[in-house]
N, C-alpha and C positions, 0 to 999 in steps of 0.2 A: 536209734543209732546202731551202724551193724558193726560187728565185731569182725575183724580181720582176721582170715583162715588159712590156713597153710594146703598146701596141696593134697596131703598127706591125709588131712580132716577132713574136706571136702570130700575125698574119695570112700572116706569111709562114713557120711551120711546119707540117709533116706533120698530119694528124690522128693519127694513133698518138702522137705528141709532145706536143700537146695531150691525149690520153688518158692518159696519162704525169702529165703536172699535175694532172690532174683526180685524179687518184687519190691523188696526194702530199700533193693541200689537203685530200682527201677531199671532194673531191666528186663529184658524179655524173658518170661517163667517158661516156655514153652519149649520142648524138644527134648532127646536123650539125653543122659544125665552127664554123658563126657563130655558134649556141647555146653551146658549149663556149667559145668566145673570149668573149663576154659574161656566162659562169657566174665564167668566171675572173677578167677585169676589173673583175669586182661586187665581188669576194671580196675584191683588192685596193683599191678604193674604200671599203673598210668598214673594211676595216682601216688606215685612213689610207694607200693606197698602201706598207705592205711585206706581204710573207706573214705569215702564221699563225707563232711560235717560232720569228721571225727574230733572231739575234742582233746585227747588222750596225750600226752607228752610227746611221745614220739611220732604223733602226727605233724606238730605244729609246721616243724620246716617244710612237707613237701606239699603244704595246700598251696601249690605253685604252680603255674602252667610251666614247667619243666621241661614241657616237650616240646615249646611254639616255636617254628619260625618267625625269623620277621614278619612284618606284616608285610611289606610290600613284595613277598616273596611267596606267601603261602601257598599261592594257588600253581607255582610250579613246582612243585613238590606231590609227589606217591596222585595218585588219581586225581586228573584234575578234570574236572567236569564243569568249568565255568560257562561253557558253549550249550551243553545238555542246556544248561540250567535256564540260561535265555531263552532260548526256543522252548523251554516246554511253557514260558511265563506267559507266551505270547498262542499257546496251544491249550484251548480248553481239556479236550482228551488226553492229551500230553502229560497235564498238569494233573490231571485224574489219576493216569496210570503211575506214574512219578510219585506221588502220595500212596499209593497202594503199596510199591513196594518198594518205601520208606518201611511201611508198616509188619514185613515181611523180615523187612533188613534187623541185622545186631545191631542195637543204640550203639551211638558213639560214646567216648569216653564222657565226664563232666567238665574237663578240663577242655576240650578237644572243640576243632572244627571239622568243616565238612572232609576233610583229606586223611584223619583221624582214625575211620568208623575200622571196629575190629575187622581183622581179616577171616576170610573164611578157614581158616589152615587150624592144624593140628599141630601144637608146641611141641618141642620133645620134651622126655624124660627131665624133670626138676628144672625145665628153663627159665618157668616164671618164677619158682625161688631162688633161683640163682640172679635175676634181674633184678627183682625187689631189690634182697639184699648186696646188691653192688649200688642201683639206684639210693639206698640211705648212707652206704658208705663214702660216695661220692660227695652227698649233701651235705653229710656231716663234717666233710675236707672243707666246702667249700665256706661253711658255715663258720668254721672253726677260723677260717681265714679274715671272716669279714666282709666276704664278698657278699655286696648287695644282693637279692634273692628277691625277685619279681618280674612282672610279667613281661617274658622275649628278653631275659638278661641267660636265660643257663640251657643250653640248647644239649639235650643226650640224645646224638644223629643214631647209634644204632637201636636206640630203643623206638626214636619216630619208627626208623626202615622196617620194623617188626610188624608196630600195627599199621603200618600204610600198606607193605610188601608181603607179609607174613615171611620175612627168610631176614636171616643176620648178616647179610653180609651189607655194609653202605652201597649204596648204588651208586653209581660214577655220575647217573645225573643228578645226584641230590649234591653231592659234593660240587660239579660243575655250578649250578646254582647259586649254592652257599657261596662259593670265591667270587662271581659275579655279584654279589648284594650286598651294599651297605648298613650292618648291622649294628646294636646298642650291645653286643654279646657282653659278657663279663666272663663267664664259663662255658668251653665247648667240649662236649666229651667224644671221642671215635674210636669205636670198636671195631676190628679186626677186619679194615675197608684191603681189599686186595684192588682197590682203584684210587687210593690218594697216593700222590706220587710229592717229590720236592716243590714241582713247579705248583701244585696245586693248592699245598699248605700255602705256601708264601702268597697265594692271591686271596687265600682266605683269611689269612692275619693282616693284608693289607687293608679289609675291609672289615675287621674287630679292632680298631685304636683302643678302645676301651678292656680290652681282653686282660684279664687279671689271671685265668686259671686255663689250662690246657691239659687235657689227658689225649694219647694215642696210645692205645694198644694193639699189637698186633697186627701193625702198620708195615707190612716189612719191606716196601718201595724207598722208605723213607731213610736217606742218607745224613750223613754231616753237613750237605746245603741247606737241610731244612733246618738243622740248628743254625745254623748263619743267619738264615730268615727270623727264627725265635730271638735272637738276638738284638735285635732291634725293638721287641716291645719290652720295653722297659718299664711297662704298668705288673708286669708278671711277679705276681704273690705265689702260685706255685705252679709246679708241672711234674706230668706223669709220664714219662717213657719209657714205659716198661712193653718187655716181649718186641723187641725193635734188633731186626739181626743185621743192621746196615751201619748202625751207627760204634764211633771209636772213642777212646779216650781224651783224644785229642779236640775231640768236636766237640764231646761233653765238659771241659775244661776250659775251653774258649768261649763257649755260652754260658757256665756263671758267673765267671768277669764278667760278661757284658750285662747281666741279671744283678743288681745290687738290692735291691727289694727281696729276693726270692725269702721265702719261707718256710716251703715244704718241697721236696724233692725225694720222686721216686723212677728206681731205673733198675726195679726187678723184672730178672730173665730176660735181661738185655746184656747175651754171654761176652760179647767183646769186652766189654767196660771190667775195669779195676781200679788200682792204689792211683794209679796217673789221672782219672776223672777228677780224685777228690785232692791233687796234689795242692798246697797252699790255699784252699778252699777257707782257711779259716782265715785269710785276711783279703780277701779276692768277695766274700760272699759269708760276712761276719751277722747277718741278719738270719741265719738260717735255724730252722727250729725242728724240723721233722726231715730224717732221712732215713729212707724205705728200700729195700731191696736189695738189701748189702749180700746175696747170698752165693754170689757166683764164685769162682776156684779162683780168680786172679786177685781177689781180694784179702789182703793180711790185716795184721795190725795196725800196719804204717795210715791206714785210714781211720780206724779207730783211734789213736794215738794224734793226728790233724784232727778230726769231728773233736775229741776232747777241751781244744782249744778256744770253742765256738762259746761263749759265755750262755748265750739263750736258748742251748740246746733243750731239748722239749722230749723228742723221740727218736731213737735210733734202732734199727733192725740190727742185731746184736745175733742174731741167729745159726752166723756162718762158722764149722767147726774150725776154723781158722782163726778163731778170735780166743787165743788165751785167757782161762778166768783170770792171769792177774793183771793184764791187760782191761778187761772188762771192770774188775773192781778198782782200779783205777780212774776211770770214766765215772762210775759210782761214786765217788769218792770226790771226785771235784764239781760233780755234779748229782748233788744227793735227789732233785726232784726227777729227773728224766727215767723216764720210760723207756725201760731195756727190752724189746721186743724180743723173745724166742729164748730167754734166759731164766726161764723159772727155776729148772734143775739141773743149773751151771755153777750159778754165781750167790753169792750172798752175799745182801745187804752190810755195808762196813759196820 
């Protein structure tokens, strides 16, 4: 069973030891050793940051194909080569050469299909630890929610575009795609697409009825129409809108009305938003348990003072110098179990 390594370690081991892992993940031992450290950090990025038949606690959630499209969708996604593939079945030499440089090629993930296989590219600087650890923090949202967690339910589009495209940004055809297919989604995650636009969420939640969790980051096409579109699934447990420079108070307060389920709600470094997002939020959206991102300037007390009213408050970002300790111990105070996020050497326990 191999031990899951940081970037950090790997860099600073032997190549033979690195050759060593390579051959434990089963993958190719073969090449220079910042290829070998890249084959391996993909390996672990795919598998939500643990190895392959890890049994270790914090593996358990992501022995998950996290990464899968639908199935009847796969093969229009990041390199599709269903056409190679017939013609070479049907070409002895084809099928010769085809096998050969498989044998040439990076294994693909273990989770992974043919659309899968690591890209030839060069990560930058901490991206694979930086992915990992958004990849478990994600899991752990999702997990903490209840959300079912299996195969083609929790789709994370910028981690596919990585190893299919090797570059972050979503592609507009994989987006286009996704809005066209019929999906069992439960969770989709989207990172920083400079191609998802209003009209193109809303064909994509027409085609996730089952959608319980949504994160966009870094989405910034995305207006107050796409909350209107968000509005209408009323299966939603939680949602992330955070880094969205489109969206208002007004839009964010009209869709947790319509959200009576919701649970967790984050809408950090989304600057427009304040006190009016969260106005009457505690009888509008009395189910809510985790609220993240509280740290922008327009936001005072008057939210902290609302979130207080919420009986099953859970976790609140508490972090913004805007929030008086006796405001804060107040919160504390009617609610001895919650988790005061960014309050360690604020506030004190009553």
């Amino acid at each position: 069973m191999a031990k899951v390594y940081s970037e950090a370690e790997l860099k600073d081991m032997k190549l033979a030891n690195l050759k060593a892992i390579c051959k434990d993940l089963k993958l190719k031992p073969t090449g220079p050793k910042a290829e070998l450290i890249n084959r391996i950090l993909g390996i672990f990025l795919t598998t939500g940051g643990v190895s392959p038949n890890s049994n270790s606690l914090d593996s358990s959630p992501f022995q998950v194909d996290v990464f899968s499209y639908p199935q009847s969708t796969q093969n229009n996604f990041g390199n599709n080569n269903s056409n190679n593939n017939n013609s070479s079945q049907s070409n002895p030499k084809k099928r010769k050469k085809k096998a050969s440089e498989e044998l040439e090629s990076p294994p693909s993930s273990p989770t992974s299909n043919s659309v899968m296989k690591l890209p030839e590219t060069q990560y930058p600087e901490g991206y694979l630890e930086f992915m990992r650890q958004m990849t478990k923090e994600n899991m752990t949202t999702i997990l903490r929610l209840g959300i079912p967690v299996k195969h083609q339910t929790v789709l994370d589009l910028a981690q596919v575009e990585w190893m299919v495209n090797g570059k972050s940004l979503v592609s507009k055809s994989s987006l286009v795609t996704l809005s066209q297919s019929k999906s069992e989604l439960r969770a989709i995650f989207i990172l920083s697409s400079v191609f998802l636009d209003d009209n193109t969420l809303e064909e994509i939640l027409k085609n996730a009825p089952q959608l319980q969790f949504l994160s966009v980051r870094e989405c910034n096409l995305l207006t107050d129409n796409s909350l209107k579109s968000l509005s209408k699934c009323k299966n939603l447990l939680g949602l992330e809108l955070s880094h969205l420079s489109s969206i208002t108070n007004e839009g964010v307060s009209g869709l947790i009305k319509q959200l009576p389920r919701l649970r967790h709600l984050n809408v950090a470094c989304s600057n427009n938003l304040g006190d009016l997002s969260f106005e009457n939020i505690s009888t509008t959206c009395p189910t809510l348990q985790i609220v993240d991102g509280l740290g922008g300037e327009n936001y005072t007390e008057k939210t902290i003072e609302e979130l207080t009213k919420i009986r099953k408050l859970l976790m609140v970002d508490c972090s913004n110098p805007n929030f008086g300790p006796e405001c804060l111990r107040k919160l504390k105070q009617t609610h001895n179990n919650v988790f005061m996020k960014g309050t360690q050497s604020r506030v004190a326990a009553p």
